[in-house]
PyMOL Python script that loads the backbone (N, CA, C, O; Angstrom):
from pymol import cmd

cmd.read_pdbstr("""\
ATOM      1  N   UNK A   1     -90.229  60.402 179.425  1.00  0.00           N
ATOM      2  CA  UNK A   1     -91.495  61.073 179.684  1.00  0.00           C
ATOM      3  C   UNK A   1     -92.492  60.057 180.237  1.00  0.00           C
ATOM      4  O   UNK A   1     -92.397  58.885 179.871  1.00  0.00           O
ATOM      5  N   UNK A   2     -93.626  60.503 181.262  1.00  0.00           N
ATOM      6  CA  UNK A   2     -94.434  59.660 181.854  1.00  0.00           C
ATOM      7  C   UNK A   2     -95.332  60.816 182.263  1.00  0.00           C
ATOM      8  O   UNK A   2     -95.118  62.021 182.396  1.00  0.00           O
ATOM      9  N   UNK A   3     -96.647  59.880 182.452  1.00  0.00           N
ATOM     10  CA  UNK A   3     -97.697  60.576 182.823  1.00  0.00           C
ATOM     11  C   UNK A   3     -97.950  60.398 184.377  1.00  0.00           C
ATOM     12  O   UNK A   3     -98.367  59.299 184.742  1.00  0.00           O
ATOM     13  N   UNK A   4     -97.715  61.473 185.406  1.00  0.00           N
ATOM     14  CA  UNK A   4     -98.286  61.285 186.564  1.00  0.00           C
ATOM     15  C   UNK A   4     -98.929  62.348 187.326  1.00  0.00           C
ATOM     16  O   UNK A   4     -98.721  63.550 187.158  1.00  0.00           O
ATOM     17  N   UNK A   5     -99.867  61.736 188.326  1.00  0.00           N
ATOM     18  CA  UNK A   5    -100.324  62.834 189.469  1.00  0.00           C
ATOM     19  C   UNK A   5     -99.586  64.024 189.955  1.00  0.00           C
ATOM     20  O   UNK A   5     -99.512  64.066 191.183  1.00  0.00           O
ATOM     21  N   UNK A   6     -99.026  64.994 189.327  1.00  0.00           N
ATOM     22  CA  UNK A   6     -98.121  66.059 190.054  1.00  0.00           C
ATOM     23  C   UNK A   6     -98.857  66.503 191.110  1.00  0.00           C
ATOM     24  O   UNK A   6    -100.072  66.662 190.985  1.00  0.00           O
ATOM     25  N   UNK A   7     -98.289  66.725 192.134  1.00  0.00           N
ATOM     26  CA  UNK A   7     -99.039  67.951 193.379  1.00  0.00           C
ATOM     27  C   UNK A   7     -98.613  69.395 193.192  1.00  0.00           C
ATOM     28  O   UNK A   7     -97.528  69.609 192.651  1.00  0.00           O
ATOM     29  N   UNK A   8     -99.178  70.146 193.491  1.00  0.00           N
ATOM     30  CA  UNK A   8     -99.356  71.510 193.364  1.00  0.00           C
ATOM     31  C   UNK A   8     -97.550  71.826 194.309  1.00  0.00           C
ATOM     32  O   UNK A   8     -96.732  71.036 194.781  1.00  0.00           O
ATOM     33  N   UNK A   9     -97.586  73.274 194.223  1.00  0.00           N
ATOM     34  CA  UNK A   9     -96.294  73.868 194.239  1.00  0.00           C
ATOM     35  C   UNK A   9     -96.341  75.257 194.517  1.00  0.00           C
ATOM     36  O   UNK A   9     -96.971  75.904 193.680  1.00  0.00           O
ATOM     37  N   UNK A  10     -95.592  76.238 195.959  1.00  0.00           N
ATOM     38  CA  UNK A  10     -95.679  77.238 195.516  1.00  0.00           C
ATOM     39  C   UNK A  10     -94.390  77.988 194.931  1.00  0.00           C
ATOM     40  O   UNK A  10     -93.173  77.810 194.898  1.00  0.00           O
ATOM     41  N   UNK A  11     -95.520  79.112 194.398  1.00  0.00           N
ATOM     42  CA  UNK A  11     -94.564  79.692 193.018  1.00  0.00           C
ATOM     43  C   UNK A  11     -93.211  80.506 193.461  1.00  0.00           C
ATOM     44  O   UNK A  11     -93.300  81.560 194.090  1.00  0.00           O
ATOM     45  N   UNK A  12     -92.197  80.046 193.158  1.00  0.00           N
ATOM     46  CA  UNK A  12     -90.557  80.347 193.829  1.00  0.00           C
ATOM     47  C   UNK A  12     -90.685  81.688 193.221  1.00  0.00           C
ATOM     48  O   UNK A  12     -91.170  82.086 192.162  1.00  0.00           O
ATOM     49  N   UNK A  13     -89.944  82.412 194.488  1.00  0.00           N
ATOM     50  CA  UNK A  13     -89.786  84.281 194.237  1.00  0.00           C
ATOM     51  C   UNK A  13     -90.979  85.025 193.771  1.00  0.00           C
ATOM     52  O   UNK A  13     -91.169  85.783 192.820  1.00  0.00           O
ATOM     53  N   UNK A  14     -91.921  84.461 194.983  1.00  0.00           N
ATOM     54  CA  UNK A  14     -93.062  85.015 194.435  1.00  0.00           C
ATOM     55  C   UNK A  14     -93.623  86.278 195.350  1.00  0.00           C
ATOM     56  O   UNK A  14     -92.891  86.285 196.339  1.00  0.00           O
ATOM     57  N   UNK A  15     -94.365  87.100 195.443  1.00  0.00           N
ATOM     58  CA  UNK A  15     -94.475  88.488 196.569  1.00  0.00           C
ATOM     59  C   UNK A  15     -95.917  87.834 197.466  1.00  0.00           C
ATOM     60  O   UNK A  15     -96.742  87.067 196.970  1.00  0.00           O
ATOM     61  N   UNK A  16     -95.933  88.162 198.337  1.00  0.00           N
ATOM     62  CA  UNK A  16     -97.001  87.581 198.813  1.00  0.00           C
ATOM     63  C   UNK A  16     -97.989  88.806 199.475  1.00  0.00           C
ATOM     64  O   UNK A  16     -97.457  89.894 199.694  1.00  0.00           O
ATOM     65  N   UNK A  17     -99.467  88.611 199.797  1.00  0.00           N
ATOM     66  CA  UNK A  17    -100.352  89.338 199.432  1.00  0.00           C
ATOM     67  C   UNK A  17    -100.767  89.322 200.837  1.00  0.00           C
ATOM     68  O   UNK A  17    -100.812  88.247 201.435  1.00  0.00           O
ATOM     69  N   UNK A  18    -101.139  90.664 201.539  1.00  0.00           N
ATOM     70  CA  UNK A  18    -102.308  90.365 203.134  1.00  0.00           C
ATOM     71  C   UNK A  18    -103.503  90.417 202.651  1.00  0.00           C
ATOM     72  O   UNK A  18    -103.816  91.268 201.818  1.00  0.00           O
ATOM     73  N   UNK A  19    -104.283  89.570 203.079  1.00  0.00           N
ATOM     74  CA  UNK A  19    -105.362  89.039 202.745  1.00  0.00           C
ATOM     75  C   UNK A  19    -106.153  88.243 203.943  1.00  0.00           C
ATOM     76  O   UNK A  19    -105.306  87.719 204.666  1.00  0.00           O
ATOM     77  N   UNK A  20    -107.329  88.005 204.349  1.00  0.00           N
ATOM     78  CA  UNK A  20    -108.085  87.403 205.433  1.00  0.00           C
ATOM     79  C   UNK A  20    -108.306  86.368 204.796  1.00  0.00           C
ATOM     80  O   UNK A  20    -108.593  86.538 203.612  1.00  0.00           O
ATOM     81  N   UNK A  21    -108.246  84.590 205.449  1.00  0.00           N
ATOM     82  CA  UNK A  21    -108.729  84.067 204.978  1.00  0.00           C
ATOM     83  C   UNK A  21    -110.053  83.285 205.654  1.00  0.00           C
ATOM     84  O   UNK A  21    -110.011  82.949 206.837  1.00  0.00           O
ATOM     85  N   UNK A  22    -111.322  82.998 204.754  1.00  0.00           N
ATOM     86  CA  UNK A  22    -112.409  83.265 204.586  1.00  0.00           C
ATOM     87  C   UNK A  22    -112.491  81.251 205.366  1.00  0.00           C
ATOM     88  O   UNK A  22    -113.607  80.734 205.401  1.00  0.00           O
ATOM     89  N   UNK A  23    -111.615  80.661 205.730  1.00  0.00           N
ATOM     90  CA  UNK A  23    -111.597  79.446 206.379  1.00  0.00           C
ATOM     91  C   UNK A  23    -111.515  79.399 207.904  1.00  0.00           C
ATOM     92  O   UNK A  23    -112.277  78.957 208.763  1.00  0.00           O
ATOM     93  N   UNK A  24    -109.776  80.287 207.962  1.00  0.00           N
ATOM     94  CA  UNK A  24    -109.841  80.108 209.073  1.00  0.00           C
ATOM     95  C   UNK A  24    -109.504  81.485 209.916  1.00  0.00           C
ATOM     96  O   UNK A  24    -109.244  81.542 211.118  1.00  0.00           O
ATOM     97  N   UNK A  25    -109.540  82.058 209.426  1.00  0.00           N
ATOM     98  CA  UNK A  25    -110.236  83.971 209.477  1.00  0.00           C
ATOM     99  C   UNK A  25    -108.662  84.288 210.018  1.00  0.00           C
ATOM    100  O   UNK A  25    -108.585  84.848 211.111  1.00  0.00           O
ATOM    101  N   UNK A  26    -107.563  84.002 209.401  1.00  0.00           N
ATOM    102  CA  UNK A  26    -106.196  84.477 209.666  1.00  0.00           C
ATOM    103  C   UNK A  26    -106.350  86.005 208.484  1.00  0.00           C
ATOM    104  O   UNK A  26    -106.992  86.350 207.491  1.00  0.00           O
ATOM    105  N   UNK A  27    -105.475  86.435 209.250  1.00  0.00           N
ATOM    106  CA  UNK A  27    -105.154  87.595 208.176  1.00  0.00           C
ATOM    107  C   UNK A  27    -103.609  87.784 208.296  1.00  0.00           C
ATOM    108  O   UNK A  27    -102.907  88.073 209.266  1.00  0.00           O
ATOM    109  N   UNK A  28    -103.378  87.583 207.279  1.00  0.00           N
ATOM    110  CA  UNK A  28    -101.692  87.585 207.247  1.00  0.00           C
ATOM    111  C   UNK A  28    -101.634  87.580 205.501  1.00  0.00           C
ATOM    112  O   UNK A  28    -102.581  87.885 204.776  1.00  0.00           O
ATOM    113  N   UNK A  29    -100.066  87.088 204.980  1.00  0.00           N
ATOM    114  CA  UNK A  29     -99.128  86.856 204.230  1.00  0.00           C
ATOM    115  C   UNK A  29    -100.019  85.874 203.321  1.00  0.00           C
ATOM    116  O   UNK A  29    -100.343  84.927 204.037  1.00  0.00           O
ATOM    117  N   UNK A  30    -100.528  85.730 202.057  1.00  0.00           N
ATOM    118  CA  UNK A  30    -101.098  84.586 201.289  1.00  0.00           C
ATOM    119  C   UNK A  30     -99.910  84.313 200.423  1.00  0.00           C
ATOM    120  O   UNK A  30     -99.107  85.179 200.076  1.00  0.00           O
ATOM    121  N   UNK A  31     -99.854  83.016 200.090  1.00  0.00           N
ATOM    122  CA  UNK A  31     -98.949  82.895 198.814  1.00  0.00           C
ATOM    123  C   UNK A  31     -99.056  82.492 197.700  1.00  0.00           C
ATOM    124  O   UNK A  31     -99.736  81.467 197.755  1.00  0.00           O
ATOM    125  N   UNK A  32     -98.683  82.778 196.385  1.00  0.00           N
ATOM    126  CA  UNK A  32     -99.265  82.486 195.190  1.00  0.00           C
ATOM    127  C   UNK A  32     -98.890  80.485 194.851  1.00  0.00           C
ATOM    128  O   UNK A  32     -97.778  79.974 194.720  1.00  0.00           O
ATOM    129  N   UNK A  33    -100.265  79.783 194.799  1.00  0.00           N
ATOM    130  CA  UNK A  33    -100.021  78.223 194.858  1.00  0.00           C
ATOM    131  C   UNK A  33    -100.024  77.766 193.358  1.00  0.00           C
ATOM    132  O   UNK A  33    -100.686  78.549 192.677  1.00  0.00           O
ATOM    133  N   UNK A  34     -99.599  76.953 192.795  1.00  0.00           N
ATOM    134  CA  UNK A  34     -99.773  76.654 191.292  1.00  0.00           C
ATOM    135  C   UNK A  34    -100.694  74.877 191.530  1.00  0.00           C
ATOM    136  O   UNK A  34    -100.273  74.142 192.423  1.00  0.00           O
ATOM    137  N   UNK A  35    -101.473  74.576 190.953  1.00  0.00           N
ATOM    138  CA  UNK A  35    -102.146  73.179 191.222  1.00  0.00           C
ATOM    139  C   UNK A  35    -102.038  73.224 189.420  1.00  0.00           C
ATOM    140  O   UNK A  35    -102.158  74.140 188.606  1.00  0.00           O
ATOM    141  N   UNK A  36    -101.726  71.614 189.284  1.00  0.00           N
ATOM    142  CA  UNK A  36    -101.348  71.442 188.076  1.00  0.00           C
ATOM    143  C   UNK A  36    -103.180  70.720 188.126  1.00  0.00           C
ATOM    144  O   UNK A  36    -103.751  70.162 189.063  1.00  0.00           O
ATOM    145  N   UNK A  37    -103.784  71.096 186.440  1.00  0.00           N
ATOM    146  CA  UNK A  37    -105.085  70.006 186.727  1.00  0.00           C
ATOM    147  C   UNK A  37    -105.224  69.104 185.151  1.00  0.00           C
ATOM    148  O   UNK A  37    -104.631  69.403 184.115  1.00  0.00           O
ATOM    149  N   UNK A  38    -105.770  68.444 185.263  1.00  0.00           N
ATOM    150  CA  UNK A  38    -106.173  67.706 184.057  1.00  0.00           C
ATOM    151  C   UNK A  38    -104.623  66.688 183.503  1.00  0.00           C
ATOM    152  O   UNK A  38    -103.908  65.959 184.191  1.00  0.00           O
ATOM    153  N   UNK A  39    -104.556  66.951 182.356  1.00  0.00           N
ATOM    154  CA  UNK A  39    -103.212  65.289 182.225  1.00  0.00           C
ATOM    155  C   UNK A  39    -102.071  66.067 182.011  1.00  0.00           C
ATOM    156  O   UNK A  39    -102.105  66.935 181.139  1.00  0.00           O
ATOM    157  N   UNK A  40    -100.961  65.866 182.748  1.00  0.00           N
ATOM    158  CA  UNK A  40     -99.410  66.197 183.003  1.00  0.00           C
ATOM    159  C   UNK A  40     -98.714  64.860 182.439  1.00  0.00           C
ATOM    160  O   UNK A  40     -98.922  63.646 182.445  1.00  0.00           O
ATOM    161  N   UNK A  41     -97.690  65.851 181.907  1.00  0.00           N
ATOM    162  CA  UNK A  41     -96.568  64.683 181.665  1.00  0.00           C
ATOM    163  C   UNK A  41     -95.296  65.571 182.380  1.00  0.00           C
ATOM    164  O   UNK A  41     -95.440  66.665 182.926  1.00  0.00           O
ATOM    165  N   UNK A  42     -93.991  64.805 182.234  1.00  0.00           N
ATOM    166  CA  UNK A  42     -93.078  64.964 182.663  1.00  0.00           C
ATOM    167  C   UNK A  42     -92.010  63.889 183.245  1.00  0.00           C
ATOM    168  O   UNK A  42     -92.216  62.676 183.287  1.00  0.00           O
ATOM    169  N   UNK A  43     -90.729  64.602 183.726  1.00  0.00           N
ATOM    170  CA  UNK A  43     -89.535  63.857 183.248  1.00  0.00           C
ATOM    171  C   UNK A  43     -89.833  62.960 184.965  1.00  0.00           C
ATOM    172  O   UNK A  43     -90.417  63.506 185.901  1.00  0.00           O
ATOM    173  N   UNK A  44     -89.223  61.420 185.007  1.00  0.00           N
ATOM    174  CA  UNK A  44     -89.190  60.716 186.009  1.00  0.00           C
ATOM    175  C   UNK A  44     -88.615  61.393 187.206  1.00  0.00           C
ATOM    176  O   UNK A  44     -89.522  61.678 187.989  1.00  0.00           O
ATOM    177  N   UNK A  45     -87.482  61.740 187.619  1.00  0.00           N
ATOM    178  CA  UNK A  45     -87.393  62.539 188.547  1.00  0.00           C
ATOM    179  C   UNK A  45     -87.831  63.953 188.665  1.00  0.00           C
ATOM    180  O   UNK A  45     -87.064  64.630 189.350  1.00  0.00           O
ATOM    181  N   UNK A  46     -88.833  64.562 188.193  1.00  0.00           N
ATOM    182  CA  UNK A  46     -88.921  65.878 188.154  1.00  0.00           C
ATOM    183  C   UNK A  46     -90.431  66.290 189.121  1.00  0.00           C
ATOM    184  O   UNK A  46     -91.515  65.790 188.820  1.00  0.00           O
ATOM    185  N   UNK A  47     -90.311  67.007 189.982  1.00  0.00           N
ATOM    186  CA  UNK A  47     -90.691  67.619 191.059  1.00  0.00           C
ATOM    187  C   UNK A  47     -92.240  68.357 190.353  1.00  0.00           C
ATOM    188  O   UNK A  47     -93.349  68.224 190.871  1.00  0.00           O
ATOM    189  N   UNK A  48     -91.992  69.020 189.259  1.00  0.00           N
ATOM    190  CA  UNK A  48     -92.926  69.595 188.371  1.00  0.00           C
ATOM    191  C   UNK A  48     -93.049  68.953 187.210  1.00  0.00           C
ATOM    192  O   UNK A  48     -92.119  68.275 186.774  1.00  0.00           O
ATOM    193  N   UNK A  49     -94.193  69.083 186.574  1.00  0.00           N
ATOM    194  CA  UNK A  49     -94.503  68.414 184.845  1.00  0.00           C
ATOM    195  C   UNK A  49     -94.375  69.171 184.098  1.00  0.00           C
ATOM    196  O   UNK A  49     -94.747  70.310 184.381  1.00  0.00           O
ATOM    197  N   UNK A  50     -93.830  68.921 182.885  1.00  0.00           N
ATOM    198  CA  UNK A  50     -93.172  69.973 181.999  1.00  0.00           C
ATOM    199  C   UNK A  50     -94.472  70.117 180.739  1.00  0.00           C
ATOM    200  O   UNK A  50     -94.374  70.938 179.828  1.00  0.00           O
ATOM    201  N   UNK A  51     -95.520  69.287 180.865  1.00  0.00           N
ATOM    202  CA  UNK A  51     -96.798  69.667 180.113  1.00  0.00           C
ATOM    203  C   UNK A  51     -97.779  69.732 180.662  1.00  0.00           C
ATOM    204  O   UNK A  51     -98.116  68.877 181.480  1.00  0.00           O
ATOM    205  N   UNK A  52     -98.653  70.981 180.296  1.00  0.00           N
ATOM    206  CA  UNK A  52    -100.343  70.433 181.161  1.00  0.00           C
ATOM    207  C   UNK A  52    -100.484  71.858 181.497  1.00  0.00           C
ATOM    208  O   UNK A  52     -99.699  72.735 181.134  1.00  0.00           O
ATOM    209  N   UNK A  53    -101.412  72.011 182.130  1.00  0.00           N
ATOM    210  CA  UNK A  53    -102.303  73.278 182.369  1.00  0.00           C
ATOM    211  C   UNK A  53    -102.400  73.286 183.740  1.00  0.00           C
ATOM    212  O   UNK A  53    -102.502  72.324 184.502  1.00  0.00           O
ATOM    213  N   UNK A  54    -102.356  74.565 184.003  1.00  0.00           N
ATOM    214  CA  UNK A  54    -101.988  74.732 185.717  1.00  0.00           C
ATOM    215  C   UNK A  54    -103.184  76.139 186.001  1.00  0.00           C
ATOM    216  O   UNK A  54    -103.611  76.889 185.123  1.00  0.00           O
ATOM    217  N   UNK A  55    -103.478  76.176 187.293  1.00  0.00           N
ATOM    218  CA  UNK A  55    -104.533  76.743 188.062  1.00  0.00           C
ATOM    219  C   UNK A  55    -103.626  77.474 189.044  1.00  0.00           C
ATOM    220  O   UNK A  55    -102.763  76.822 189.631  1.00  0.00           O
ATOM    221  N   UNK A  56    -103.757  78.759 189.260  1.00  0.00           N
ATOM    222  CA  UNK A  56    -103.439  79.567 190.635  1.00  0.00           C
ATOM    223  C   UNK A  56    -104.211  80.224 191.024  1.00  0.00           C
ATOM    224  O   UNK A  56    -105.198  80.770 190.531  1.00  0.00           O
ATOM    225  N   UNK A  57    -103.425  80.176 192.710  1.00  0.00           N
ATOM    226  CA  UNK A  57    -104.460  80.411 193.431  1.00  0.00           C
ATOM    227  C   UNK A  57    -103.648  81.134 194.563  1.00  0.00           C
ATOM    228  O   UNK A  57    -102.499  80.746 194.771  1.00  0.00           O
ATOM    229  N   UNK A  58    -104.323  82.462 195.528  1.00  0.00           N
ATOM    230  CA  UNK A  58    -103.836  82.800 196.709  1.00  0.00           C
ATOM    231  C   UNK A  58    -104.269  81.640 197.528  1.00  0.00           C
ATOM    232  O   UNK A  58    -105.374  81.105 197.426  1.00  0.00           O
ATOM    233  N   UNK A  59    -103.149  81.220 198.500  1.00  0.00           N
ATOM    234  CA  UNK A  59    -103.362  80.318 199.233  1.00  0.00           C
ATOM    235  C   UNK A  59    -102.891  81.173 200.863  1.00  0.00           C
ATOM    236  O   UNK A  59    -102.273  82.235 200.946  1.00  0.00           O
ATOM    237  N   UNK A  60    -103.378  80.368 201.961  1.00  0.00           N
ATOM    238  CA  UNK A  60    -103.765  80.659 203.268  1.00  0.00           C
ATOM    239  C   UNK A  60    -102.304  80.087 204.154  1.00  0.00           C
ATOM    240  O   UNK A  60    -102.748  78.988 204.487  1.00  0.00           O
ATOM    241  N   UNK A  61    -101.654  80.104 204.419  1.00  0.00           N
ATOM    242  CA  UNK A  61    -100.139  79.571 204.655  1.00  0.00           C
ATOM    243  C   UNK A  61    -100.574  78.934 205.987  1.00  0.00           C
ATOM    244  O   UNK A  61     -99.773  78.109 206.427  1.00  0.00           O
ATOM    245  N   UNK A  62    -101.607  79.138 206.669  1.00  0.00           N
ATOM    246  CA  UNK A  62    -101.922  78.515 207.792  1.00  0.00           C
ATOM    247  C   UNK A  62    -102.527  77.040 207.514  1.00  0.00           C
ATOM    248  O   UNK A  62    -101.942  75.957 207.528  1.00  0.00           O
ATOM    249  N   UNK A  63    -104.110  77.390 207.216  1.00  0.00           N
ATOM    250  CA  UNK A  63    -104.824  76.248 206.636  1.00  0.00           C
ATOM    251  C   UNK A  63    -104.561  75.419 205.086  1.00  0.00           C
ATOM    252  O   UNK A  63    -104.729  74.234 204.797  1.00  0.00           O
ATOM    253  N   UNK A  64    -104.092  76.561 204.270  1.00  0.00           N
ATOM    254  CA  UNK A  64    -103.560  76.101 203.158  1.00  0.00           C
ATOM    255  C   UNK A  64    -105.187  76.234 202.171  1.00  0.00           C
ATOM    256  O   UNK A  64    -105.331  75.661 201.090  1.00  0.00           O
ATOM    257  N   UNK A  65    -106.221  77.057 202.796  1.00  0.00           N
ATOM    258  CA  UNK A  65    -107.283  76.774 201.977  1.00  0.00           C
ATOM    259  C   UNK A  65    -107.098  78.273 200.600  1.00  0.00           C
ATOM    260  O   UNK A  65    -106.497  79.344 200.685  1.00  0.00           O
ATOM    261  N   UNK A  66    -107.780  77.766 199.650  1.00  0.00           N
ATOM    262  CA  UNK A  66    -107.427  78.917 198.609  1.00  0.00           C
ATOM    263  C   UNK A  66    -108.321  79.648 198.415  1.00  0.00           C
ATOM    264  O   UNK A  66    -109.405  79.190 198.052  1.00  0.00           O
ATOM    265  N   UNK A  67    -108.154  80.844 198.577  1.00  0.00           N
ATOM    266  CA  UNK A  67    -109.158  82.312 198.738  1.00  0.00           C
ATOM    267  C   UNK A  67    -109.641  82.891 198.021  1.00  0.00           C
ATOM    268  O   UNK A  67    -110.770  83.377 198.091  1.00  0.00           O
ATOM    269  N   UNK A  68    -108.226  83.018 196.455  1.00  0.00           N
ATOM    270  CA  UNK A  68    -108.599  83.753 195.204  1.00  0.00           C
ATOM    271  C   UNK A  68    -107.944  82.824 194.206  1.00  0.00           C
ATOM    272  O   UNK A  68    -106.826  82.316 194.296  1.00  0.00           O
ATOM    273  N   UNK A  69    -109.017  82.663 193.042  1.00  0.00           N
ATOM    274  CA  UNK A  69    -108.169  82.237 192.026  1.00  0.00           C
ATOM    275  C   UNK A  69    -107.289  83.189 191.455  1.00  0.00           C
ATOM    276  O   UNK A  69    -107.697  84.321 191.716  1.00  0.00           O
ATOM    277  N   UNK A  70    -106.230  83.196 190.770  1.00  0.00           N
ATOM    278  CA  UNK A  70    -105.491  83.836 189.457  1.00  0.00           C
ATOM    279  C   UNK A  70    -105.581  83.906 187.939  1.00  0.00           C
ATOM    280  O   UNK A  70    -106.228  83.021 187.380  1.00  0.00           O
ATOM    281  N   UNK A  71    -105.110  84.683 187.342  1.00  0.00           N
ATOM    282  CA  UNK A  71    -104.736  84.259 186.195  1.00  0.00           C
ATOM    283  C   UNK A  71    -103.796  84.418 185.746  1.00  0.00           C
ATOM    284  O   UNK A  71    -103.342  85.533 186.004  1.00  0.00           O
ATOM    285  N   UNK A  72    -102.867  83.494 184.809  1.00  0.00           N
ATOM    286  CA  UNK A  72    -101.419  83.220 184.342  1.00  0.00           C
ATOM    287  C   UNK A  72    -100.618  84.209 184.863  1.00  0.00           C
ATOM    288  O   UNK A  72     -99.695  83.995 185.649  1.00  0.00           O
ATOM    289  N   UNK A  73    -101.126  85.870 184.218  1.00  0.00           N
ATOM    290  CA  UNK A  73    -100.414  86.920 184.208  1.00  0.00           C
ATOM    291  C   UNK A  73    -100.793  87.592 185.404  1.00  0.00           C
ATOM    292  O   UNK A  73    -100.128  88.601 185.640  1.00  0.00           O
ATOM    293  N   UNK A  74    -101.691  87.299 186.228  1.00  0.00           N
ATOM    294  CA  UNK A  74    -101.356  88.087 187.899  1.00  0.00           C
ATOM    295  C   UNK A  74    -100.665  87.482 188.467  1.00  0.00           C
ATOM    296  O   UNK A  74    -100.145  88.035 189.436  1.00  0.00           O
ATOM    297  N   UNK A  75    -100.319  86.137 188.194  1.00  0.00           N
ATOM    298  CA  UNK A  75     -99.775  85.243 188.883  1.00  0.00           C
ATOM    299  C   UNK A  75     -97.949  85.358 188.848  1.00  0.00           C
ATOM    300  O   UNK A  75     -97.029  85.287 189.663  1.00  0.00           O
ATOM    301  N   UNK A  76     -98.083  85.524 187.714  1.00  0.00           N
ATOM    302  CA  UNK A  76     -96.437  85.790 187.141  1.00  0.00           C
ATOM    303  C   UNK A  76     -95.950  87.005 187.442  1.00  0.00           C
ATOM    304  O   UNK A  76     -94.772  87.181 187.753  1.00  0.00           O
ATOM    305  N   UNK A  77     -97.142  88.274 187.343  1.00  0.00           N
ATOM    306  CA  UNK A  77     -96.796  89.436 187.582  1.00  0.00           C
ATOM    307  C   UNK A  77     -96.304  89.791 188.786  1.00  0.00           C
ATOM    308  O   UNK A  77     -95.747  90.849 189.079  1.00  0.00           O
ATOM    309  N   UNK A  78     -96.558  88.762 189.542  1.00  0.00           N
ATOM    310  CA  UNK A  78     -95.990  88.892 191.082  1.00  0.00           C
ATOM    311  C   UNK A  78     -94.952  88.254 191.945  1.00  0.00           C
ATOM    312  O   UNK A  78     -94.834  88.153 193.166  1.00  0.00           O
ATOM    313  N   UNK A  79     -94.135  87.798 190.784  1.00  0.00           N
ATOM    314  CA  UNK A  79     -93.074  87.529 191.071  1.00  0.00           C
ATOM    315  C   UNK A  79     -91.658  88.343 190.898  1.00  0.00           C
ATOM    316  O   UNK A  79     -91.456  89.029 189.896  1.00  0.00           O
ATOM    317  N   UNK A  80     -90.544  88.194 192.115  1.00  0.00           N
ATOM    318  CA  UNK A  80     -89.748  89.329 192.302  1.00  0.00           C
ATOM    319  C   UNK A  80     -89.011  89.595 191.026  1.00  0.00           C
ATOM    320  O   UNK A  80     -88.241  90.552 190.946  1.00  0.00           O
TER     321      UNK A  80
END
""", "prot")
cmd.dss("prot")
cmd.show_as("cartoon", "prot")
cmd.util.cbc("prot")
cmd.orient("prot")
């Protein structure tokens, strides 16, 4: 176990939403993003941290800017 900077991730088998985004005024496909925030731990090779508190968000697949936050269970709920 180690403590590091994880980067955000989007959420595998997830449904994705049309939505305009308010950056770069696309309207298309958003996808549900997970940003891990505050202190993560997790295993040395591991892609994701297996502790810590995570933030979602519809994200913009173009610009990548985030439009809507989530919460846990809209977030999950929208997966296939």
């Amino acid at each position: 176990m180690f403590i590091k900077d994880f980067r955000g991730w989007r959420l595998e088998n997830s449904r994705t939403v049309t939505d305009s985004c308010a950056n770069c005024h696309n309207s298309g496909e958003h996808f549900v993003y997970v940003a891990p925030v505050g202190f993560q731990m997790g295993v040395i090779f591991s892609r994701k941290p297996l502790l810590g508190a995570k933030k979602y968000f519809l994200a913009c697949p173009v610009c990548g800017h985030f439009s809507k936050e989530l919460s846990r269970e809209q977030a999950l709920a929208m997966r296939r």
